[in-house]
C-alpha positions, 0 to 999 in steps of 0.5 A: 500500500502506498500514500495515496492508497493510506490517504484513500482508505482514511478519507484524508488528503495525502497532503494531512497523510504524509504531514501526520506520518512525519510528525508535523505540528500542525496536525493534531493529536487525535489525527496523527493517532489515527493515521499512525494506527491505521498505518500500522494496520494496513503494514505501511512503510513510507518510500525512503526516497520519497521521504528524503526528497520531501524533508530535503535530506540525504540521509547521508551523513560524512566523514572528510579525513585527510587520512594516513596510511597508518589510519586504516590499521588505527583499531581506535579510529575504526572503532569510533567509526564503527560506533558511527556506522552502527547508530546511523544503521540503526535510522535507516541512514548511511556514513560516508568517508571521503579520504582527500590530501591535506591540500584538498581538505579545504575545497572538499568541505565547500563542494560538500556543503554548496552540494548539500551533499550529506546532512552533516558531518563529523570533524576529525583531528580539529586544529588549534584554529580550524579553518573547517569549522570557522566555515561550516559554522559561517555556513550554518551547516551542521557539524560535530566537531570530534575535539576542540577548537579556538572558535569564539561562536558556540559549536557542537564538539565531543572530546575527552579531557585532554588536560585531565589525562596528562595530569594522571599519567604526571601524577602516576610518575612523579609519584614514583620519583620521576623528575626527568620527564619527556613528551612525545607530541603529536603535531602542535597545531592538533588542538589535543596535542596543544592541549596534552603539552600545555597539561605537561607543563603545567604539571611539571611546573606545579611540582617545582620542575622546569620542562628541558626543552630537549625532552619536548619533541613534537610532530610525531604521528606515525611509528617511524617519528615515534621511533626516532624521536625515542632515540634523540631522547636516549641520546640526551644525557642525561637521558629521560627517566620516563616518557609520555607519548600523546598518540599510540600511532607514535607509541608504537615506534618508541616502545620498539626504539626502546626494545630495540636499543636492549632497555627495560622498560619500567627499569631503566625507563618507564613510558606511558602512552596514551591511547590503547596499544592492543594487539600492536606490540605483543608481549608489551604490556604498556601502560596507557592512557585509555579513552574507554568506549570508542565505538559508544563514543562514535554512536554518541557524535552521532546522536549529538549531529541527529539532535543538531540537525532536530533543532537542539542548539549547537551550544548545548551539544558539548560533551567531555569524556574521561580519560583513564590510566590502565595499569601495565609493566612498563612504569617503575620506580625511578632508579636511585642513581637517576634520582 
């Protein structure tokens, strides 16, 4: 049975039909019960095509990622992707990822929007100042920004607490007596990463301790930067007693330079990485900064994009998740020849 037929069998307009179908505020209550009811009866189900061309929608919401090569075999970038597949899934909607350069990332969000291409988009890997977002907010197209930004116009962002996780993993190693501590950083223009030093530092400062600029190396981002700058850091001397890194696709390449290079790690030099580290380095049971629940993580941007979408404003779609310390082998005591 299609509309005209519901419309027919009730005696209504398709007009008073489709409106009562699709929740419209002009119908009442006793009439929208009624269609529904019968609707439910007769077995009903609305052309999806139909009912997109009609709400001016797509159902397709994207992703555009400048994506690495190391992203495809990221278990935590797949997770909250997943996570955003299976809640679209769920509402009869579609993800779409378009891998572009970074020289092109820009011009793919105006053809996007100008084509009113998807219904929304998730942004990834948010800057300090993102040009991505200053337009998408200009334009009034909806977004959820995965992570911060400097932007002074309310935005939907959803992020874990940067600050808060260096801080416990400080708190973690200070504790055990550690006073030469090392960051390696991602790319300083990522606002987590900005985020993640500005949290180091501060922690090293509020324990008396001044941050030796030898041990701060950013533009890390995949196992090959990770890995070499674990080794300009045991070429320091004095050497770092402990290492945070701020992204496991670069804690990757430092535990394996410290393997590699016959340390013990928690011994001689305890690391901590933030991000899960599973399945990446057998046998090494490093201790990590965890964002728990990914895939929930991803369903959750999801949710917030849908309610954006259903009129919820911006500003009151802001949510800041907590990260946690996993305990694993690789954080000891300071030696008492490096106190």
């Amino acid at each position: 049975m299609n509309l005209a037929h519901l419309a027919h069998h009730l005696g209504m307009s398709k007009t008073t039909v489709s409106r009562a179908l699709n929740g419209y505020p002009e119908v009442n209550v006793r009439t929208r019960e009624r269609v529904l009811k019968a609707a439910q009866e007769v077995g009903y189900q609305p052309n999806p095509m139909a009912r997109s061309l009609a709400l001016g929608r797509t159902n397709v919401f994207g992703i555009i990622y400048p994506l690495l090569p190391s992203d495809m075999g990221d278990p935590m970038f797949l997770d909250v992707v997943a996570g955003m597949s299976s809640a679209l899934e769920a509402v009869n909607n579609s993800l779409i990822i378009a891998p572009v350069s970074p020289a092109a990332e820009q011009p793919a969000y105006q053809q996007m929007v100008r084509g009113r291409r998807v219904d929304g988009l998730v942004v990834g890997r948010t800057l300090v100042r993102d040009e991505r977002i200053a337009f998408l907010s200009k334009a009034q197209f909806p977004f959820v920004a995965h992570g911060r930004t400097e932007l002074k116009a309310p935005y939907a962002w959803f992020d874990y607490d940067n600050e808060a996780g260096i801080r416990i993993a400080m708190e973690r190693l200070l504790g055990l007596g550690h006073q030469r501590l090392a960051l390696i950083s991602a790319p300083l223009e990522l606002n987590f990463a900005r985020q993640r030093k500005d949290s180091f530092v501060a922690a090293l400062a509020a324990a008396g301790l001044a941050a030796d600029p030898r041990y701060l190396i950013d533009n890390t981002l995949d196992r090959r930067s990770g890995y070499q700058a674990m080794q300009q850091l045991l070429a320091c001397s004095p050497r770092p007693t402990a290492v945070i890194v701020d992204n496991h696709l670069s804690g990757v390449g430092a535990v394996r330079a410290l393997l590699d290079a016959g340390i013990v790690i928690g011994q001689d030099i305890s690391v901590i990485v933030w991000g899960s580290m599973a399945d990446t380095l057998a046998g090494a049971n490093v201790t990590t900064i965890d964002q728990p629940d990914p895939c929930k993580a991803g369903a959750r941007m999801v949710d917030m994009l849908l309610a954006l979408i259903n009129g919820v404003p911006a500003g009151e779609l802001q949510e800041l998740w907590q990260p946690v310390l996993l305990e694993g082998a690789t954080v000891g005591r300071v030696k008492a020849s490096d106190a």
